[in-house]
N, C-alpha and C positions, 0 to 999 in steps of 0.2 A: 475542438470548439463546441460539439456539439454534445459532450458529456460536462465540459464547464460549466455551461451556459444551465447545466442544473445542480450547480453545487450552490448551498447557503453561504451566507456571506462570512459567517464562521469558517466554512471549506475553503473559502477564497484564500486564508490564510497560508495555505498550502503551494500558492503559485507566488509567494515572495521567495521562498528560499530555493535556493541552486541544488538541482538532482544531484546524488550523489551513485556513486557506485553500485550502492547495497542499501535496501531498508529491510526495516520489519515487515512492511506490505510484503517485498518478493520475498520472503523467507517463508511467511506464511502461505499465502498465495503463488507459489513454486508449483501446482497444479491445476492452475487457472483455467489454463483450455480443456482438461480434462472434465475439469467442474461446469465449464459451459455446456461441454461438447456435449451431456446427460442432461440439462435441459430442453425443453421443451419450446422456449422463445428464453434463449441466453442471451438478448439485449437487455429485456427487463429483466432478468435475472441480475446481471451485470450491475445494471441501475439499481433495482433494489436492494439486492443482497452483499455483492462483494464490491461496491465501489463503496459504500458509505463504511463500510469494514474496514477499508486500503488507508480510506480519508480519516478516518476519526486515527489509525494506528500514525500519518505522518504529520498528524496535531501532536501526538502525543509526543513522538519524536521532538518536534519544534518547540513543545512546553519542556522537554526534559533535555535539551540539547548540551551537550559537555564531552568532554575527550571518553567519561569513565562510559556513559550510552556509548558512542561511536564504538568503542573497543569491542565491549559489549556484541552491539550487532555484527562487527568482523566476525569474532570468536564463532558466534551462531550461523552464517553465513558459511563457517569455511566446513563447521559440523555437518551442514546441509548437501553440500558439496560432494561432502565426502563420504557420505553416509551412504 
């Protein structure tokens, strides 16, 4: 609640649709703590840097939503995985 409560009402957009398995955010963001863990105050970091990053990638997701994305982020997903 306490990171919603600073998203834009643009961001809000993001808490109508059902989490799914796998996005672009955790593909990109797959070394999130490590990214904190090298700041210096990783909350605002969090806030400023990788939460409006996470948010604006599952707009994008929500504006381009269709089976051919979905596929799409498996395939990337399973690269990351396995990489």
């Amino acid at each position: 609640p306490e990171y919603v409560a600073l998203y834009t009402e643009r961001q809000q957009k993001v808490l109508s649709v059902k989490p799914g398995i796998t996005d672009i955010a955790s593909i990109e963001f797959a070394d999130e703590s490590e990214l904190l863990a090298g700041q210096k105050d990783p909350v605002k970091y969090y806030i400023d840097e990788i939460m409006p990053k996470k948010l604006a990638m599952n707009l994008t997701y929500i504006d381009r939503t269709g089976i051919g994305y979905d596929l799409k982020i498996l395939f990337q997903t399973l690269l990351k995985v396995f990489r």
